[in-house]
KEMI-919887 format. One line per 2 residues: number of its first residue (from 1); for each residue x, y, z of N, C-alpha, C. Coordinates in Angstrom, 2 decimals. Example, Ala and Ser with C-alpha at 12.3 -4.5 7.8 and 13.67 -1.06 7.14 Angstrom:
BEGIN
1) 13.19,-5.69,7.80,12.30,-4.50,7.80,13.20,-3.30,7.80 | 12.85,-2.25,7.08,13.67,-1.06,7.14,12.90,0.03,7.87 $
***
This chain:
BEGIN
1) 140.15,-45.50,-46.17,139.75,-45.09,-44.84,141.00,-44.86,-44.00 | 140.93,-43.68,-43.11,142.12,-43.59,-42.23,142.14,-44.36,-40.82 $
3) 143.44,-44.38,-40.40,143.85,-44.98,-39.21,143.07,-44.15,-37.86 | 142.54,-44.85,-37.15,141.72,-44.37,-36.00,142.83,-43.57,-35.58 $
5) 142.62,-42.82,-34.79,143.60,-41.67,-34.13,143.05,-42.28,-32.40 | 143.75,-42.40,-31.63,143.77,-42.75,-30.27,144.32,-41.24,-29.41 $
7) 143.15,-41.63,-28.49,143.43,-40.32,-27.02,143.11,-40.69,-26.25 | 144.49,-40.05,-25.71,144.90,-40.52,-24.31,144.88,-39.32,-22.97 $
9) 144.81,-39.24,-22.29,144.46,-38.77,-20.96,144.91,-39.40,-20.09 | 145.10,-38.50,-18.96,145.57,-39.00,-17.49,144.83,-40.22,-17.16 $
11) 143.41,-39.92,-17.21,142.44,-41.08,-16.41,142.03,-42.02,-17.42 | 141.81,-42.15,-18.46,141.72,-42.88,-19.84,142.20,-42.94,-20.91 $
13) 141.94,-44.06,-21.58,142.63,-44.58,-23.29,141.33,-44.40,-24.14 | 141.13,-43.80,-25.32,140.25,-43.93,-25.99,141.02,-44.36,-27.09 $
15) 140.20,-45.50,-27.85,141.06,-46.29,-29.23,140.62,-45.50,-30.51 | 139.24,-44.63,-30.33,139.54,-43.71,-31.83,138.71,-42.29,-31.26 $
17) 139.34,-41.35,-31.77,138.55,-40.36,-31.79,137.14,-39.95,-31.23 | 136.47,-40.59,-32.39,135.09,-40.51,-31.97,134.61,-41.16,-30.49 $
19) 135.38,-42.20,-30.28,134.82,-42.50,-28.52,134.53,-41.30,-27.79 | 136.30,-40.51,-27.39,136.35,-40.00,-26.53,135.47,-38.32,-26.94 $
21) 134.59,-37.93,-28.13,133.93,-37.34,-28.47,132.36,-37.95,-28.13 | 131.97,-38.84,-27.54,130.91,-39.47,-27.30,131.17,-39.81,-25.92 $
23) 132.02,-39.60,-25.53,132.29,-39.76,-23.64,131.51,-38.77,-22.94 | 132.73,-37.34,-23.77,132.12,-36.25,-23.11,130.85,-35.48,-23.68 $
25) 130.41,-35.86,-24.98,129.40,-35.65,-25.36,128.16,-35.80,-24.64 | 127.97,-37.04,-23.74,127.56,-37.66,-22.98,127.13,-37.40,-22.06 $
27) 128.51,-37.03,-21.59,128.67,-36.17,-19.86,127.95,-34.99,-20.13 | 128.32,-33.78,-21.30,128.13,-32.63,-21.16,126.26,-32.67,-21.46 $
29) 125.79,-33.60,-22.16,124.09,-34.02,-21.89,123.36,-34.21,-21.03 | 124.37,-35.45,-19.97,123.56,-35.76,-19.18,122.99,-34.56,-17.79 $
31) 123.98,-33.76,-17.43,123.42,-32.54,-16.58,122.65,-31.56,-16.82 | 121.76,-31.43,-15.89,120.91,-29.86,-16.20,122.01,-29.10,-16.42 $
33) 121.71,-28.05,-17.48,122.22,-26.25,-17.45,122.03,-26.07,-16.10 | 123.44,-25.09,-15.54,123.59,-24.87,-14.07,123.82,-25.44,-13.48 $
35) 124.25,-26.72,-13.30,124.41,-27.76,-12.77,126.13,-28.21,-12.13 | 126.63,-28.62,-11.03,127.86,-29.04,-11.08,127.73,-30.60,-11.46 $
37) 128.92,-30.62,-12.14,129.65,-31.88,-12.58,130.23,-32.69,-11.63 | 129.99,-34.09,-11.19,130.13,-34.75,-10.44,132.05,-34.95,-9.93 $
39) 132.54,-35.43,-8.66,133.62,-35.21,-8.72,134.20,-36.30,-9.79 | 133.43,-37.70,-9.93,134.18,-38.49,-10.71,134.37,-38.11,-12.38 $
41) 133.10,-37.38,-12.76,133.41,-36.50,-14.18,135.09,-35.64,-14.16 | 134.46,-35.16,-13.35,135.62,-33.56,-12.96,137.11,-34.27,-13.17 $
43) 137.24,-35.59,-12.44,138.63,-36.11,-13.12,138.75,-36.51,-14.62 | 137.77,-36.81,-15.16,138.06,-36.53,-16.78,138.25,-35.08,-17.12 $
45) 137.54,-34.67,-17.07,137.63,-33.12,-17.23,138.38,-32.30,-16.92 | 139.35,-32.80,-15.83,140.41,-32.19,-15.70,141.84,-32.39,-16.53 $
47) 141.63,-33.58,-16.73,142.84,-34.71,-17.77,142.74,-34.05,-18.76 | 141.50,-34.03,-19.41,140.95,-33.25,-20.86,141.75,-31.85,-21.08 $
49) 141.33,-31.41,-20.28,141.72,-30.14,-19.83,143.32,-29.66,-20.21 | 144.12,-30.99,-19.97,145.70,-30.92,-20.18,145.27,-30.73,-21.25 $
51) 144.96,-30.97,-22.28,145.07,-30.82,-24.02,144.73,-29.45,-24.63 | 144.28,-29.08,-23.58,143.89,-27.49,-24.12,145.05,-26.55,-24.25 $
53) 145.48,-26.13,-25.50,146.24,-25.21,-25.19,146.52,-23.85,-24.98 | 144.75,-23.47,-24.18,144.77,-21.91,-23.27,144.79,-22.60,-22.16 $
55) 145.35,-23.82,-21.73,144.76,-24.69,-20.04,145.19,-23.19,-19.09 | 146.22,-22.89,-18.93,146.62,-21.38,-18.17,145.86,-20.42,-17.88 $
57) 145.52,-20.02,-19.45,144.06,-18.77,-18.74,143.05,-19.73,-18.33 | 142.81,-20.72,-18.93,141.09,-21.14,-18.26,141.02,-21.96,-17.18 $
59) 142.35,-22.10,-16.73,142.54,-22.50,-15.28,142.84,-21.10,-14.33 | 143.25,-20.33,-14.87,143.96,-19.01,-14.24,144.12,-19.96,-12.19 $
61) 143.55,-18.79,-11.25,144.16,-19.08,-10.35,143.65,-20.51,-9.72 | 142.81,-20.98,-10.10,143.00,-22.90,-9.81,141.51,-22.87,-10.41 $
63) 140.62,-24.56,-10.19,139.36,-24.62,-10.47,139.09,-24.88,-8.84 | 137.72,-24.30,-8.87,137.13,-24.85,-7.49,136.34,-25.96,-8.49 $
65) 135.18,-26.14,-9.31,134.38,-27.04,-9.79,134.16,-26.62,-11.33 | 134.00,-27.85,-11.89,133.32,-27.36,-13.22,131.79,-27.65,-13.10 $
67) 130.93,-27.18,-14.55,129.47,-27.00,-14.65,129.37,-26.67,-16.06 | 128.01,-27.88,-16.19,127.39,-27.17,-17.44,126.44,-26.24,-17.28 $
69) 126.61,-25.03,-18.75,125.63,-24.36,-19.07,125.48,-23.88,-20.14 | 125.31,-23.12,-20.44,124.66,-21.93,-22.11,126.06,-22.17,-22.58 $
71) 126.16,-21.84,-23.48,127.53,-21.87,-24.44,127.28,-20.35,-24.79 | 128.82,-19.49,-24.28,128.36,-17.70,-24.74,128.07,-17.52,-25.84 $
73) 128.35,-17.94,-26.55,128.34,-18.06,-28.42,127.64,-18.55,-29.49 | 127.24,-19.51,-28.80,126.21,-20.63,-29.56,124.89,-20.52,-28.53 $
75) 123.94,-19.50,-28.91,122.69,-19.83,-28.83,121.93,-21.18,-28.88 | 121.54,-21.69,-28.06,120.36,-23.55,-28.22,122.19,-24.31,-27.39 $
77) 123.21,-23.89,-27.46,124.07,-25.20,-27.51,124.63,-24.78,-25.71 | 124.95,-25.94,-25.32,126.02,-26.08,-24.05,126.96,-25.94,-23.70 $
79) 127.84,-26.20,-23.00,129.42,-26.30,-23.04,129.63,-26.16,-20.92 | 131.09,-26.75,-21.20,131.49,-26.94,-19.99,131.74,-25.41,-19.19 $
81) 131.39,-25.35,-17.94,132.27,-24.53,-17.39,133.41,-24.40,-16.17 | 134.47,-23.40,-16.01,134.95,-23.61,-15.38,134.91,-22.90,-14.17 $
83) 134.55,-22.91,-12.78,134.28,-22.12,-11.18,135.91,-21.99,-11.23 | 136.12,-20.78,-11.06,137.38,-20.72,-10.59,137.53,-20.29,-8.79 $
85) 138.69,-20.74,-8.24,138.88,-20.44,-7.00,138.55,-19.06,-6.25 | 138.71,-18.16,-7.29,138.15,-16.13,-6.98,136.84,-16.36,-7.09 $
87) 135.98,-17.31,-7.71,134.58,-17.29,-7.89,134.25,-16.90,-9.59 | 135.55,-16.32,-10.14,135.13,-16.29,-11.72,134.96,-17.22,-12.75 $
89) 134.47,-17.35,-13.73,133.45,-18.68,-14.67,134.33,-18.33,-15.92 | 134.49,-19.13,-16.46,134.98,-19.20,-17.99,134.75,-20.22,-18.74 $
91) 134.27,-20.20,-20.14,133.94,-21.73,-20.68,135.00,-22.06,-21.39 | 134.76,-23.49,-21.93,135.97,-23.67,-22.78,135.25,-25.22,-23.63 $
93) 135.65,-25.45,-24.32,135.39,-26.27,-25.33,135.81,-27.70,-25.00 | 135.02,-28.85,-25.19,135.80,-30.49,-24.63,136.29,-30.74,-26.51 $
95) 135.81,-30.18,-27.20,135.93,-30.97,-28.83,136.95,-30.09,-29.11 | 137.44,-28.34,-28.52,138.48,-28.11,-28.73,140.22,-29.24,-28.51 $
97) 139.49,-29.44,-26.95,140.80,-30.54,-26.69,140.83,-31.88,-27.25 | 140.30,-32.09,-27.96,140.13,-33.55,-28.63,140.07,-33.38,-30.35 $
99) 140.38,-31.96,-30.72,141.36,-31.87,-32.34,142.35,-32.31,-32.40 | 142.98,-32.65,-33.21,144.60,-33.33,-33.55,145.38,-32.11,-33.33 $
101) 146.40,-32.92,-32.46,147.65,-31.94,-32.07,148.55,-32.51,-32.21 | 149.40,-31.60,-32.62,150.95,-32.11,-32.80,151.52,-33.35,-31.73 $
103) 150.88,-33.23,-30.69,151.82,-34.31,-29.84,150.72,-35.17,-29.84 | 149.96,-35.45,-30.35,149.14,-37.02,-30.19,149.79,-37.87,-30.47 $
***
């Protein structure tokens, strides 16, 4: 069996993997589709967010709020989104930022 892999974030420590895949798993359940994400989520979600490595385009000119809804791609499934400050939406993946990366 392998060594838990630990992630870390601005606002939290997760001791293996799978936690911090059941955090936001969680989060991204508990809201209606269409819905904004609370501000105390939104600071995970923003931390998260550092790990992404398109954070640039899918931040482009800032976030006003994130929100769940439809996932463009996956028919039946969810995913986060991002309100940007112009008013434009872009999704992006929480299990993208929580693959193994070189700097874990």
């Amino acid at each position: 069996m392998g060594k838990a892999r630990q992630i870390s974030i601005r606002t939290r420590t997760f001791a293996k993997a799978g936690d911090a895949t059941a955090h936001f798993s969680g989060m991204l359940n508990r809201y209606p589709l269409d819905n904004r994400v609370s501000d105390t989520d939104a600071l995970d979600l923003m931390a998260l967010l550092d790990r992404h490595d398109e954070r640039v385009e899918k931040v482009g000119c800032g976030i006003a709020y994130f929100s769940v809804n439809a996932a463009p791609d996956y028919p039946g499934q969810r995913c986060f989104w991002i309100t940007r400050t112009d008013g434009t939406h872009i999704d992006w993946s929480y299990q993208h930022c929580l693959e193994k990366k070189s700097y874990d």
